[in-house]
N, C-alpha and C positions, 0 to 999 in steps of 0.2 A: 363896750362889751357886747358880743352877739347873742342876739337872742334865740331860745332853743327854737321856737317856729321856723326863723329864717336858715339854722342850721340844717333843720327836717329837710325843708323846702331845695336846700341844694344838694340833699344826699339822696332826696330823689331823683332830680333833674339829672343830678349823673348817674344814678342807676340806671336810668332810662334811658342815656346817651348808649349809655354800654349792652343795654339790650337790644337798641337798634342797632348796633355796630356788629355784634353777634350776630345778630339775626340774619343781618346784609351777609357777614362769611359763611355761615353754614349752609345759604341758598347759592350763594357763588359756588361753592364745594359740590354740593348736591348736583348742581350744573354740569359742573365736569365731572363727577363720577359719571353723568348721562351719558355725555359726551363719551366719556373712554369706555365705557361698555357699550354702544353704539358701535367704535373703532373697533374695538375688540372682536366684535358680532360678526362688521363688514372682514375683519382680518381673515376672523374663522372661517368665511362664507371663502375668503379669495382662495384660502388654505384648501379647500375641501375642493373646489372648483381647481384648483391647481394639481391637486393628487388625483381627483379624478382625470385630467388631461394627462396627467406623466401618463398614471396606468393606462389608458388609453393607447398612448402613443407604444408605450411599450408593448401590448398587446397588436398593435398594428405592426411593429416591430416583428415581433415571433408571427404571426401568422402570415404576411405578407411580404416585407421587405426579406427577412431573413432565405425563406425559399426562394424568392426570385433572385437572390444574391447567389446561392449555390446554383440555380438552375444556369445562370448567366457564365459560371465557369464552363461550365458546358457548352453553351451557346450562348456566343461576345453576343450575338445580334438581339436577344431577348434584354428588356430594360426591368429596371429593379424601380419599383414605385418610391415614391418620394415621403416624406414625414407626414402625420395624418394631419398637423397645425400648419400651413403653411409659417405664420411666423415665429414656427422654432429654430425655422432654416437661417442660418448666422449666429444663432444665441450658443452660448455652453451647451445646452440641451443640446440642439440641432445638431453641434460639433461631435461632441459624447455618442449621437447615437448612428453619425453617418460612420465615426472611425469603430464602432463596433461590425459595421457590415464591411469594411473595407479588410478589417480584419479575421474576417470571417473568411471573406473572400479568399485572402491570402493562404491561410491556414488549407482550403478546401481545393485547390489548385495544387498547394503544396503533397495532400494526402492523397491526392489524384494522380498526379505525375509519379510518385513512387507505388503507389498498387497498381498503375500501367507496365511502370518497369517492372514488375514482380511478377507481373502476368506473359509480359514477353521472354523474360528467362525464362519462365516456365513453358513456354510455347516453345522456345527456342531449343532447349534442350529435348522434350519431344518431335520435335520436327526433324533433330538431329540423326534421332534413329530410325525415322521414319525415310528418310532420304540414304543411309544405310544399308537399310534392307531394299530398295529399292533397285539401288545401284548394282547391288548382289543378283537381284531377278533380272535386271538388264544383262549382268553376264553371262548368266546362265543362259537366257535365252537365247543372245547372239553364240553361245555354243553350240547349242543345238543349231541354229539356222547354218552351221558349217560343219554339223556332224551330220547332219542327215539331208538326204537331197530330193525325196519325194516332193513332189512342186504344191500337194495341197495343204501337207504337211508344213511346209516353206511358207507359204501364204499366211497358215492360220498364226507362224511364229511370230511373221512382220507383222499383223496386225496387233497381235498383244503386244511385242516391241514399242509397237507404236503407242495403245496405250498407256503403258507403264511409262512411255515419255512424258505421256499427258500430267498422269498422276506425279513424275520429278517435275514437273514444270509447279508443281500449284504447290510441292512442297520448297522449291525451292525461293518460289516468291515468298514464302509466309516466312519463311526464315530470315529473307533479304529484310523483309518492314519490319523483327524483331532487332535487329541490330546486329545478323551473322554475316560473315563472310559469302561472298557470290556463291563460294564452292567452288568454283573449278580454277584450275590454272591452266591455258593452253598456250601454245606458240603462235609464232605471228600469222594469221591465215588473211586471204584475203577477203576483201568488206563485202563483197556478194555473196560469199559464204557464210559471212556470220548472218545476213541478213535470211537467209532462204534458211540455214540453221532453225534461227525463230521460227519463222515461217513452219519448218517439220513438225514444231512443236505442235501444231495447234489439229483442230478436230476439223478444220475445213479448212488443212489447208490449200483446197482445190481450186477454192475461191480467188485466190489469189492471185495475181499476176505481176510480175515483177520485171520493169524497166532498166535495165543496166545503161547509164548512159557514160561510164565510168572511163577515165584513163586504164588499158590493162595492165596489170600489176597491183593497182591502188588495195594495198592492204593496212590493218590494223598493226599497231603492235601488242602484244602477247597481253599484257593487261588488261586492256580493254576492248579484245575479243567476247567474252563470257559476258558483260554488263550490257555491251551492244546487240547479240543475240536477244537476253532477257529482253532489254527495255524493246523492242523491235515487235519481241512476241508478245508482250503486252499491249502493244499500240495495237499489232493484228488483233489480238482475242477482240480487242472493243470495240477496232471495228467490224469485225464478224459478228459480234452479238448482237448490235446496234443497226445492223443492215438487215436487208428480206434476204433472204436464203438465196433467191436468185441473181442477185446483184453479183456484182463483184469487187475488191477492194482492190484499188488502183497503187503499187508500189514505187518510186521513180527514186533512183541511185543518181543523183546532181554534182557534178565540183560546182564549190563557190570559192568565195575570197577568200575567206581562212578556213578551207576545207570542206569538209563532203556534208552533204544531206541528204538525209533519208525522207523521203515523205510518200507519207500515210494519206488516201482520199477513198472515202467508204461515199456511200451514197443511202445512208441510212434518213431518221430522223433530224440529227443535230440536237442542240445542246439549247438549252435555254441563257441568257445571260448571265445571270443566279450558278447556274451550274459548270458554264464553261469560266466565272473566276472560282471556282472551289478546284477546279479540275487543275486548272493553271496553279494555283495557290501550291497545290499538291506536287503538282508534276516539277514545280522550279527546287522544292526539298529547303526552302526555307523556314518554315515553321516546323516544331517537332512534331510527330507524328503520334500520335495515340490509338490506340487498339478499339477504343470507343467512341473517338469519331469517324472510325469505319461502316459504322451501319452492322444491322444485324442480321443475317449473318453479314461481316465484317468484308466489303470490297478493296483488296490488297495491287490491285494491278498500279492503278496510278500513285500510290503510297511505294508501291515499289522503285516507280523508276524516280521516285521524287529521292529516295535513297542513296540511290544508282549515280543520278545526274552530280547531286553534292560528295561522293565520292571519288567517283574517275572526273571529275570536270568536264560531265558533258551536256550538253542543252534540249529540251525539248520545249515546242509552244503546241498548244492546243487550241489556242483564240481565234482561230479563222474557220471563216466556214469553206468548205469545199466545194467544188464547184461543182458536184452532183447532188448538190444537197445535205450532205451529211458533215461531218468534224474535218480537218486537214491538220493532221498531227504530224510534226517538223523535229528528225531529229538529228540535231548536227555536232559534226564530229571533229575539232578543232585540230590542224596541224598537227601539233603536237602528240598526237594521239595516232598517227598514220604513218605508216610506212610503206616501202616499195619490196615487193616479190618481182622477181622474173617468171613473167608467163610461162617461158619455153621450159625453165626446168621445173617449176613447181606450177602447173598452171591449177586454177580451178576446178572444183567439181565436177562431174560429167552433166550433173543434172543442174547445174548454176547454168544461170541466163547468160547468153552470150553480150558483148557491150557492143554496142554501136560505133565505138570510137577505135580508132585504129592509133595502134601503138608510136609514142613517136620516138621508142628508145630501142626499137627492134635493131637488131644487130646487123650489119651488110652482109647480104646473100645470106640471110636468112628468111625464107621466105615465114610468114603468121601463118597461124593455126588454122583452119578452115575454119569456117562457121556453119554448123549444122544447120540444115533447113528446118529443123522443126525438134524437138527435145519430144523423148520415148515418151510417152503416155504410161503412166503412172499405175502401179501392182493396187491400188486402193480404187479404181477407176472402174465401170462397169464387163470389165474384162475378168476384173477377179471376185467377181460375186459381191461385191460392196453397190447399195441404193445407186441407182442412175441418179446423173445432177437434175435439179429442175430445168422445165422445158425453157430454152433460150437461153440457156447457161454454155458455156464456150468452156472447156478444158481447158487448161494453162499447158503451155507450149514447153515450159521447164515445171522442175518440182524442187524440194526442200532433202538437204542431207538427211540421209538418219530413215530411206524409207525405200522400199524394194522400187524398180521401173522393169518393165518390160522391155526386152532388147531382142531381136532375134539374133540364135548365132546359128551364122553360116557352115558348112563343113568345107571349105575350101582351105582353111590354113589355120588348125591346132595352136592354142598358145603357147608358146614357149613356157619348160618349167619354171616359177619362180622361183629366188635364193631365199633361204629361209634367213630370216632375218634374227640378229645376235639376241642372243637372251637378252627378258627386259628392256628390248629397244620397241617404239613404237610404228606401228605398219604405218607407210602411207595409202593412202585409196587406191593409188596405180600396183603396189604391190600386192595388196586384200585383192583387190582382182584379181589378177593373174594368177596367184594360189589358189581360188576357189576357182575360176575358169580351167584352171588347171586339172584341177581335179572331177569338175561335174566332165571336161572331155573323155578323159581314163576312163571313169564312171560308163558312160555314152558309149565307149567303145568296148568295154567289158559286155553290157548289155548287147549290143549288136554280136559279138562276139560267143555268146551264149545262146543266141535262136538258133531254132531248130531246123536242121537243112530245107524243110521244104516252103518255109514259111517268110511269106512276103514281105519286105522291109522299104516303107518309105524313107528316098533317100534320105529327108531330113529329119526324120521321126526321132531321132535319138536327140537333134539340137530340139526339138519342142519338150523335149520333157522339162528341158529349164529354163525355158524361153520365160516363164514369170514370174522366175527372181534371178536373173541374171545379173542385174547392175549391181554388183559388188562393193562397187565405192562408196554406195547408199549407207553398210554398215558403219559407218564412222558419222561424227555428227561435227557438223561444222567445219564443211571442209576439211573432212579429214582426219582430222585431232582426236587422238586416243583420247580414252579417260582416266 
């Protein structure tokens, strides 16, 4: 039998085991609670340090990346900054926040490209009636310049004529860069005519001179008469802008391999590298065109023929430099686009450049046309009250359709009446002459007919009354071609 002591003695011993056993787990326990609110601490610390980098990143977001993403639709060449962490760039983060700007992007190019189109209908439709009314003051005033024949009278009509070309020419571009129609329809004229055509358009166009080194006949066909004039007179305007006043812009009429070239050589500044691939960029009609990266106010010349070119399929390059210094703008005119007139029955202009090249399809015993020693000097020249050219400036030996010249008429041999032409049909220039020569003779001799027995009459006093707007054929623009 066990004695109570020795019982006592083991029911301590094990109480004692078990409080040290205790003891050990509540201090292990206590241990790792340390431990996990420690982890916990660092979690919170990673957590807060993590939130403050998101907003961070997202505040670098809207302040920075977000405008230079919009700013970049605008201009490819400007760069969009990068995440404020570098290494978010690869993570979901980095991902999430570059496909927010690339969507941004999209979206703002998107919104772009329709409030450009929204703005050129809207330009387009006003420009419409603006080229309207115009067209109407062009008629009107070529009425007057054949309803009435006093010569100062005469003078002041072609010069506003001439104006109001100015002002269809800058509506007619603005319309071209909104996505309208050229405007005009003509028949087939030939290529020296559409080019001096251009040429009329311009405010200088004295500056000019023009090279024919053409086959005679080489003419356009009918559709891309009006596009080659345009794009022509826009090559002139810039290089007349771009040059000293006293210079002159050098024209040359080329065959090549598949067809003719125009080339443009000013002797301006020239183009910077930066500028002559924007110019190029422009002029090829590859890219679409926008109203806003025209500049303010908005330059439409080169945006025009970039229209023009992707349209009728024709070329121009601006990459080269000229050999006076300034741009050599190249614009050529593929086969297909060319046609042949006969000189003897429809020839050119009176005021188109004569060609250098002698025809090799002249017909037997028929003998070519003369070549004039020298083309009339021009009703806008210092003869008819318009600024003298700067000193060392040379007059151009020909001029541009569409503009009065100085001709003397002799009194030796009255032109024959002309036949009035069927309603609705179009004059050609040789008939416009001859109608209005026609009639300033009558006129001339009415006049002479009316002095007074005792009073002195120089024989040719009655041919100077219209000796400075005589060249008739001038009233038609483009070789000719009604409107």
């Amino acid at each position: 039998m066990i004695e109570v002591p020795d019982l006592v003695a083991g029911a301590l011993a094990a109480g004692t085991l078990s409080a040290f056993a205790l003891g050990g787990g509540l201090v292990r326990s206590r241990r790792r609670q340390h431990r996990q609110l420690a982890e916990i601490a660092a979690l919170r610390t990673r957590l807060d340090g993590t939130a403050r980098a998101f907003t961070a990143e997202v505040e670098h977001l809207a302040a920075r990346r977000v405008p230079a993403a919009a700013r970049q639709v605008a201009h490819p060449h400007l760069s969009v900054p990068g995440p404020l962490q570098p290494l978010t760039v690869g993570t979901p983060l980095g991902i999430a926040l570059e496909n927010v700007v690339l969507a941004l992007q999209s979206e703002a190019a998107a919104q772009r490209t329709r409030i450009d189109a929204a703005a050129q209908a809207g330009m387009r439709g006003a420009v419409r009636e603006i080229q309207a009314a115009l067209y109407r003051l062009q008629d009107a005033l070529r009425g007057l310049q054949q309803r009435y024949d006093e010569p100062e009278l005469a003078q002041t009509l072609f010069r506003l004529d001439h104006e109001n070309e100015q002002s269809l020419r800058r509506a007619q571009v603005a319309a071209v860069v909104c996505g309208a129609w050229v405007g005009l329809a003509r028949e087939e004229s030939h290529l020296v005519d559409a080019v001096t055509g251009g040429q009329a358009r311009l405010a200088g166009y004295h500056r000019v001179q023009v090279h024919n080194h053409l086959e005679p006949g080489t003419a356009l066909v009918s559709h891309a008469v009006e596009p080659v004039a345009v794009i022509v007179a826009e090559l002139l305007d810039n290089a007349l802008r771009h040059s000293a006043p006293d210079t002159e812009v050098v024209v040359s009429l080329e065959h090549v391999h598949h067809g003719v070239c125009v080339t443009v050589d000013d002797a301006g500044l020239g183009m910077t590298l930066d500028e002559r691939d924007r110019a190029q960029r422009l002029v090829a009609g590859d890219d679409p065109i926008l109203l806003t990266d025209l500049g303010d106010p908005p330059r439409m010349g080169l945006a025009a023929i970039g229209r023009l070119t992707r349209q009728f399929d024709l070329s121009v390059d601006v990459s080269s430099a000229s050999p006076y210094g300034g741009v050599r703008a190249v614009l050529r005119v593929d086969s297909h686009l060319l046609s042949r007139l006969d000189p003897a029955d429809r020839p050119p202009a009176a005021s188109a450049p004569r060609t250098t090249r002698t025809s090799r399809r002249t017909a037997p015993g028929r003998p070519a046309a003369p070549v004039p020693a020298h083309a009339p000097a021009h009703a806008y020249g210092p003869d008819a009250g318009a600024p003298e050219a700067p000193p060392g400036h040379q007059e151009p030996q020909e001029d541009a359709d569409g503009l009065p010249q100085r001709r003397r008429r002799t009194r030796a041999a009255a032109p024959a009446p002309a036949q009035a032409p069927a309603p609705g049909a179009a004059r050609r220039p040789e008939e416009a002459a001859a109608a209005l020569g026609a009639l300033q003779s009558g006129t001339a001799a009415a006049r002479a007919a009316a002095r007074q027995p005792g009073e002195s009459v120089r024989p040719d006093a009655a041919a100077d009354d219209f000796d400075q707007y005589d060249d008739t054929d001038q009233i038609h623009d483009e070789g000719g071609a009604a409107r």
